[in-house]
KEVO-679781 format. One record per residue (C-alpha): x, z, y. Coordinates in pm, 1 decimal, padded with zeros to 6 digits. Example, Ala and Ser with C-alpha at 12.3 -4.5 7.8 and 13.67 -1.06 7.14 Angstrom:
BEGIN
+----------+----------+----------+
|       px |       pz |       py |
+----------+----------+----------+
|  01230.0 |  00780.0 | -00450.0 |
|  01367.0 |  00714.0 | -00106.0 |
+----------+----------+----------+
// end
This chain:
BEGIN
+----------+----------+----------+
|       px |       pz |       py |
+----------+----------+----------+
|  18632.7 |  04165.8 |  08096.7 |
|  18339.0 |  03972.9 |  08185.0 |
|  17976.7 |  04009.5 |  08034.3 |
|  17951.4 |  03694.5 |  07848.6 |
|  18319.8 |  03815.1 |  07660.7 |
|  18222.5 |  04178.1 |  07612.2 |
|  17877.7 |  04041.3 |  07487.1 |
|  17993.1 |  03876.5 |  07144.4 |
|  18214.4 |  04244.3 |  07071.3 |
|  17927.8 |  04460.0 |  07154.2 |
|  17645.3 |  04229.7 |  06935.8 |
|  17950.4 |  04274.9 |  06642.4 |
|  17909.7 |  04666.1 |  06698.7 |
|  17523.5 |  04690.5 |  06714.5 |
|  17485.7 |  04484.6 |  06459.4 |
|  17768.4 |  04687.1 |  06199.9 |
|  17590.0 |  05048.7 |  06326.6 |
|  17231.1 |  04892.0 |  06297.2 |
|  17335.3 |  04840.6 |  05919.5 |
|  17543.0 |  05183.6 |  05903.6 |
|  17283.1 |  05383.1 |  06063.6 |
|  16974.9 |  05351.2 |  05820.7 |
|  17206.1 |  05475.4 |  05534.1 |
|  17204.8 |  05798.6 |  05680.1 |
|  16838.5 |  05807.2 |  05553.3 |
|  16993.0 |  05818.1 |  05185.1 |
|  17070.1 |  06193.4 |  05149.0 |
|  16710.2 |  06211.8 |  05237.3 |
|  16558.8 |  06006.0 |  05006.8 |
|  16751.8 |  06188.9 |  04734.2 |
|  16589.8 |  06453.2 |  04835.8 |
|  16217.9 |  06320.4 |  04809.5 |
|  16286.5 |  06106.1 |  04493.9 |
|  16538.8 |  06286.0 |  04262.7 |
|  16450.3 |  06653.6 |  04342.3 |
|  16071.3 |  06564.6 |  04458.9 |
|  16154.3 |  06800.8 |  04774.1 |
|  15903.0 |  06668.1 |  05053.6 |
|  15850.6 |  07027.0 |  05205.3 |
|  15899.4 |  07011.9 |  05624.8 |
|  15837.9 |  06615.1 |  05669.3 |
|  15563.4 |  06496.2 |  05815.8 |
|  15360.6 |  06202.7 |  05697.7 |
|  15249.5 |  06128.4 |  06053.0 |
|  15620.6 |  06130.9 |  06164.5 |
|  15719.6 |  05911.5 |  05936.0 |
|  15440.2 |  05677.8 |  06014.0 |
|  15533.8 |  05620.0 |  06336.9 |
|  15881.4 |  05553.1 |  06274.7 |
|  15759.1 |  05295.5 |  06026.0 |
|  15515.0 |  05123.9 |  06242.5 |
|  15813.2 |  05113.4 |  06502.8 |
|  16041.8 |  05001.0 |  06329.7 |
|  15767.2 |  04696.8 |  06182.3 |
|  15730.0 |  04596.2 |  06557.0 |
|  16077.8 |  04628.4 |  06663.0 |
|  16138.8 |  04381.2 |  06344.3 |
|  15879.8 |  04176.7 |  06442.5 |
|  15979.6 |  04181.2 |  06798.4 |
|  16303.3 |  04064.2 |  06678.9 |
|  16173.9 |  03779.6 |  06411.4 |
|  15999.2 |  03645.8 |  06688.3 |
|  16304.2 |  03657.8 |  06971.9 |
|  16514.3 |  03489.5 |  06712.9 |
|  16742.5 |  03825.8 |  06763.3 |
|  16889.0 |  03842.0 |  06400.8 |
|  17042.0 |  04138.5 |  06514.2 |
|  16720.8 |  04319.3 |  06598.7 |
|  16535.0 |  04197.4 |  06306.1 |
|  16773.9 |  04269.9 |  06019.0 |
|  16861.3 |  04666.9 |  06122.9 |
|  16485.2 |  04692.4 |  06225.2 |
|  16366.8 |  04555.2 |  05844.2 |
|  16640.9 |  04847.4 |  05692.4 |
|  16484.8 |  05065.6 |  05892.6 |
|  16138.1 |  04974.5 |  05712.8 |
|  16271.9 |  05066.6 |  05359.5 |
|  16407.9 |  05407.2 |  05471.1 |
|  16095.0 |  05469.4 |  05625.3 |
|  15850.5 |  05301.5 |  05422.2 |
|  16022.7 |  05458.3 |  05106.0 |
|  16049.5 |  05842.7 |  05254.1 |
|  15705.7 |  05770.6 |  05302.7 |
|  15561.5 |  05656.5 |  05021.6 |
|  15784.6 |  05968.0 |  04848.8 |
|  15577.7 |  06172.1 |  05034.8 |
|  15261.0 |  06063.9 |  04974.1 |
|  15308.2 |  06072.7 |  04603.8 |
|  15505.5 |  06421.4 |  04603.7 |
|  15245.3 |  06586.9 |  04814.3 |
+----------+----------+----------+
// end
């Protein structure tokens, strides 16, 4: 297989686990939200992963990389959300 045939496949895969992968965030949020259970995370943790994941979604926006941009901005709720959960349950 050549590079530009694997490319399409692999862009499929990244793209279906980009959008899989921030749901694993949801047993958390239950957590934070329903039981108000924000003992061991870290508001400075969290802040960087939300600040990353802006860039990496603006980084994206910006390279026309749809890809990038649209598991990056999933990645902002999770974060953003945990986050704010945390502030308010501290």
């Amino acid at each position: 297989m050549t590079t530009e045939t694997l490319k399409p496949h692999v862009e499929k895969a990244v793209f279906g686990f980009g959008i899989i992968n921030p749901l694993t965030a949801i047993p958390q949020l239950y957590q934070v939200w329903v039981f108000k259970h924000v003992a061991g995370l870290s508001m400075i943790t969290l802040s960087g992963a939300l600040l990353m994941a802006l860039l990496w979604t603006l980084y994206g926006v910006l390279g026309r990389q749809t890809v990038i941009w649209v598991t990056s901005i999933a990645w902002v709720a999770m974060n953003g959300l945990t986050l704010l959960g945390v502030a308010l349950f501290t």
